[in-house]
mmCIF file of the C-alpha atoms, coordinates in Angstrom:
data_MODEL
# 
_entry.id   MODEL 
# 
loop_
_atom_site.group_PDB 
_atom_site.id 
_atom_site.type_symbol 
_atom_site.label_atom_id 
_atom_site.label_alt_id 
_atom_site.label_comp_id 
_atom_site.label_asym_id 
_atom_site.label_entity_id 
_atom_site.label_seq_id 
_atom_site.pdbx_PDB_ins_code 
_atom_site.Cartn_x 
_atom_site.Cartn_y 
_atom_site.Cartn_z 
_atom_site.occupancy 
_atom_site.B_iso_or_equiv 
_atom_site.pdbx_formal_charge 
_atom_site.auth_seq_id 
_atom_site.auth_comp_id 
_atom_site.auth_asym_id 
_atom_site.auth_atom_id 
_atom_site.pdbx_PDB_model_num 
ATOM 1  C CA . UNK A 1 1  ? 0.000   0.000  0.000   1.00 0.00 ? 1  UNK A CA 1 
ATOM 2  C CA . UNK A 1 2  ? 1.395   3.390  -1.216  1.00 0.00 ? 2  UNK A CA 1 
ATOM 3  C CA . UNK A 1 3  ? 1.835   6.261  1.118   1.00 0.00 ? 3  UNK A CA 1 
ATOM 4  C CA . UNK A 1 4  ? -0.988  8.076  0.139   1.00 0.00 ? 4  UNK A CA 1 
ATOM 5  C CA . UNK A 1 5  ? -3.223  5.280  0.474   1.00 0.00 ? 5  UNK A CA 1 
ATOM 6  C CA . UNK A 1 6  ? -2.117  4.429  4.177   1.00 0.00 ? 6  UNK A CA 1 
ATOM 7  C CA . UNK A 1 7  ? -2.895  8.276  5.414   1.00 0.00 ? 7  UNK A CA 1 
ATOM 8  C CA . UNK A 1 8  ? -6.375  7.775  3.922   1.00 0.00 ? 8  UNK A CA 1 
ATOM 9  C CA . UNK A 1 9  ? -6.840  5.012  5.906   1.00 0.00 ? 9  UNK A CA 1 
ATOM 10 C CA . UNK A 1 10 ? -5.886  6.051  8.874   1.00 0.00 ? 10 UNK A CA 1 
ATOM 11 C CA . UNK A 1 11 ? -7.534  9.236  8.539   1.00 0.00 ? 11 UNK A CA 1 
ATOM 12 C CA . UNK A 1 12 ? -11.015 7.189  7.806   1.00 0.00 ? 12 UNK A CA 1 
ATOM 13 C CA . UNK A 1 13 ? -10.394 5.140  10.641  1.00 0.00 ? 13 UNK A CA 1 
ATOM 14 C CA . UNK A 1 14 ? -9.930  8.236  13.143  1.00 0.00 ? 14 UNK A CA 1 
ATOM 15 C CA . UNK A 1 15 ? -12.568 9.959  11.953  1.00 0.00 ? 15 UNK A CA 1 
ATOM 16 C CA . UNK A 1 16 ? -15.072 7.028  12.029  1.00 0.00 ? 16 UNK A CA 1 
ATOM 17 C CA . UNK A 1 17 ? -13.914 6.077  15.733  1.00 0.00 ? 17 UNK A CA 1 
ATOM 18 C CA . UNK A 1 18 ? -13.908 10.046 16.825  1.00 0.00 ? 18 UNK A CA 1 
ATOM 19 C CA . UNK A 1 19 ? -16.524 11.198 19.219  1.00 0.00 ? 19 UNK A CA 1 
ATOM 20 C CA . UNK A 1 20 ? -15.410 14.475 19.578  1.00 0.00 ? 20 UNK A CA 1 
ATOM 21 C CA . UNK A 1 21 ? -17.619 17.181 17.760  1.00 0.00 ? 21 UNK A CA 1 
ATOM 22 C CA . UNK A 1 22 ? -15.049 19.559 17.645  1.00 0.00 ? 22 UNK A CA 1 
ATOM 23 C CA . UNK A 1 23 ? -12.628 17.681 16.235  1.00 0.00 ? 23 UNK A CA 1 
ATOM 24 C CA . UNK A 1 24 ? -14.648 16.603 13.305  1.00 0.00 ? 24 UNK A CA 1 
ATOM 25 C CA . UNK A 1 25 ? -15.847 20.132 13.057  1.00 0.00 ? 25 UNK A CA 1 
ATOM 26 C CA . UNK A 1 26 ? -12.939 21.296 12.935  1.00 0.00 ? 26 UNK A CA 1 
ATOM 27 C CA . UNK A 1 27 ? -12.223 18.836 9.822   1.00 0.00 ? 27 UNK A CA 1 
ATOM 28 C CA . UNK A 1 28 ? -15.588 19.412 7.954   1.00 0.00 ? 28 UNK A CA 1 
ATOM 29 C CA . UNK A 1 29 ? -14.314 22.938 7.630   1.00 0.00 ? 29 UNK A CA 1 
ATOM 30 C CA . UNK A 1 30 ? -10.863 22.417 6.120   1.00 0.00 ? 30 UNK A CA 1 
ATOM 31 C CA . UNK A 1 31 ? -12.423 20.231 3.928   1.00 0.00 ? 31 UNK A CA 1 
ATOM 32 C CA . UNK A 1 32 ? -15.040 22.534 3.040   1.00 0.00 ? 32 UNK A CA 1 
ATOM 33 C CA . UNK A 1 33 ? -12.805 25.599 2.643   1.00 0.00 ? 33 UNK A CA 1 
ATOM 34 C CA . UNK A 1 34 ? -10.104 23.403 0.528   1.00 0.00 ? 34 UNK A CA 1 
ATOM 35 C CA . UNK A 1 35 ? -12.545 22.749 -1.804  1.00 0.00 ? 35 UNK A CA 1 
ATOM 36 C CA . UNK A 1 36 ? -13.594 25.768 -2.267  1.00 0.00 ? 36 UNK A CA 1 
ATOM 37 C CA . UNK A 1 37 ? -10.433 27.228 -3.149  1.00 0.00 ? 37 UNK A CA 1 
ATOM 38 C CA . UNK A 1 38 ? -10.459 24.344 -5.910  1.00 0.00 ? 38 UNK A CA 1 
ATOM 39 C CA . UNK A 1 39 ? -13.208 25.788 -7.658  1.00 0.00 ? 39 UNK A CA 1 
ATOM 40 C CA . UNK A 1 40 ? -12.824 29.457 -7.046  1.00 0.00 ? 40 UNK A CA 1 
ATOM 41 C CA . UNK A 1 41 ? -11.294 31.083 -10.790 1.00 0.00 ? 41 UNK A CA 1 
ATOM 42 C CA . UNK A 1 42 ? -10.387 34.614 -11.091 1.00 0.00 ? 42 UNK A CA 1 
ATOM 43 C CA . UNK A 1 43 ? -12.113 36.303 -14.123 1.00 0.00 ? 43 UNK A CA 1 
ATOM 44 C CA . UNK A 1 44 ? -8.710  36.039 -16.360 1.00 0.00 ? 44 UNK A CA 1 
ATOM 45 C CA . UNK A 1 45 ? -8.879  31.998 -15.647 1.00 0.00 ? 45 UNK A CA 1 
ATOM 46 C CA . UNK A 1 46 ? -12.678 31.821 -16.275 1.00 0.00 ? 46 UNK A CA 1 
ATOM 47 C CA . UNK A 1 47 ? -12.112 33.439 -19.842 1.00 0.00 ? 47 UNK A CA 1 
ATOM 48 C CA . UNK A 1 48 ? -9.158  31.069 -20.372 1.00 0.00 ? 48 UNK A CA 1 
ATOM 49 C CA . UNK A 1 49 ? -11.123 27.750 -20.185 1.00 0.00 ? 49 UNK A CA 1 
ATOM 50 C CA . UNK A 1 50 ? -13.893 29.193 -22.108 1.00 0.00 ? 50 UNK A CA 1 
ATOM 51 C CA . UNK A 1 51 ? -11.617 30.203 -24.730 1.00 0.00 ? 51 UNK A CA 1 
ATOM 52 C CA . UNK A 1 52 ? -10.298 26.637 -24.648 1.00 0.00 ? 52 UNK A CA 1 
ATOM 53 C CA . UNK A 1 53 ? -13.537 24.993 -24.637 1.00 0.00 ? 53 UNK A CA 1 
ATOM 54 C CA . UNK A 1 54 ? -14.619 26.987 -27.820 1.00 0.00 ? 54 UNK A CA 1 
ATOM 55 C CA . UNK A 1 55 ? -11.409 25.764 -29.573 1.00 0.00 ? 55 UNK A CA 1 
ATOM 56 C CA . UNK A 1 56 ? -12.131 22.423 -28.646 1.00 0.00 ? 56 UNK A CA 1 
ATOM 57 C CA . UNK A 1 57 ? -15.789 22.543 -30.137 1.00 0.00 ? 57 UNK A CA 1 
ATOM 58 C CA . UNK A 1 58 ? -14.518 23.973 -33.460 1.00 0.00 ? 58 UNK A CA 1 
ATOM 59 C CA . UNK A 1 59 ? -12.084 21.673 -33.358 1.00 0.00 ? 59 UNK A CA 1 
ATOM 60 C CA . UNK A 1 60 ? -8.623  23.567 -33.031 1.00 0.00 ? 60 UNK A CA 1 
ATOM 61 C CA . UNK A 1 61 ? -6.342  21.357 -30.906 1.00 0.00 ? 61 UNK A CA 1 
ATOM 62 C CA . UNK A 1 62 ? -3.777  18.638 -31.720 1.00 0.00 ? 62 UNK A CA 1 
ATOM 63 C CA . UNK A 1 63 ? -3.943  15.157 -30.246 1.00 0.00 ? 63 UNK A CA 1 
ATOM 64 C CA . UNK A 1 64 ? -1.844  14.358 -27.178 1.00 0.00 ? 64 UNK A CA 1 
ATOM 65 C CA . UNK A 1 65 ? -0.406  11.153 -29.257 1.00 0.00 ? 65 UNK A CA 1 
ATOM 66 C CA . UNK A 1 66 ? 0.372   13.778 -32.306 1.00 0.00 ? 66 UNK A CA 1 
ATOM 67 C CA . UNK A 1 67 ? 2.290   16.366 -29.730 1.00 0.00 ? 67 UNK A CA 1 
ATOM 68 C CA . UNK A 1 68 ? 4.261   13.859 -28.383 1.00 0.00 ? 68 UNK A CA 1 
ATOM 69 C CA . UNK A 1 69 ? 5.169   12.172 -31.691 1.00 0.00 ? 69 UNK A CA 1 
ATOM 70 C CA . UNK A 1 70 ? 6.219   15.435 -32.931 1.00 0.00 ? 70 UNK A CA 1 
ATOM 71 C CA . UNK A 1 71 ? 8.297   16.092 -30.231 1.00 0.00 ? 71 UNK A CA 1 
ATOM 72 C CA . UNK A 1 72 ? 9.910   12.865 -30.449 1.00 0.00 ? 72 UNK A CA 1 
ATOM 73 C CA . UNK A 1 73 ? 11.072  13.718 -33.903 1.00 0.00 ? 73 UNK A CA 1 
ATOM 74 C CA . UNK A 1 74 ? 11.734  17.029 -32.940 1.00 0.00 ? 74 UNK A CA 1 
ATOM 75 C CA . UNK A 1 75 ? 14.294  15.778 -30.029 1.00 0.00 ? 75 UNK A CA 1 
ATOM 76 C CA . UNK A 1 76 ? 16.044  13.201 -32.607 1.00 0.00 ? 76 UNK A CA 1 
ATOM 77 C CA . UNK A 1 77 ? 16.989  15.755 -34.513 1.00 0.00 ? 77 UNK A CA 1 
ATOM 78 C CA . UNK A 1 78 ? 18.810  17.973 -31.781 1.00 0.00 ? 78 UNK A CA 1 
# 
């Protein structure tokens, strides 16, 4: 089991055993305010990944497979 994967466990176990309101308060609001600080884009960002989204509906955007490829050749002949 991978690092990551051990901390959620533990972390699910102490929260499931916890009794203390507090405590698991205190825990509903970090998670709460870290994901709203996911979601939260400035105006600048908002425009950006409409912009984006418009060039992927009129289809104006390369394959990942294609980029890489190209760079591949790209890097041989450096």
């Amino acid at each position: 089991m991978d690092m990551t994967a051990q901390i959620k466990e533990n972390l699910i176990s102490r929260i499931r055993d916890s009794k203390d309101m507090n405590f698991l308060k205190a825990l509903q609001t970090i998670f709460d305010s870290s994901e709203q600080s996911l979601y939260e884009l400035n105006l600048e960002q908002q425009s950006s990944i409409e912009t984006s989204r418009n060039q992927i509906k009129n289809g104006d955007f390369h394959k990942n497979e294609d980029v890489i490829s190209e760079m591949r050749e790209w890097l041989k002949k450096k």
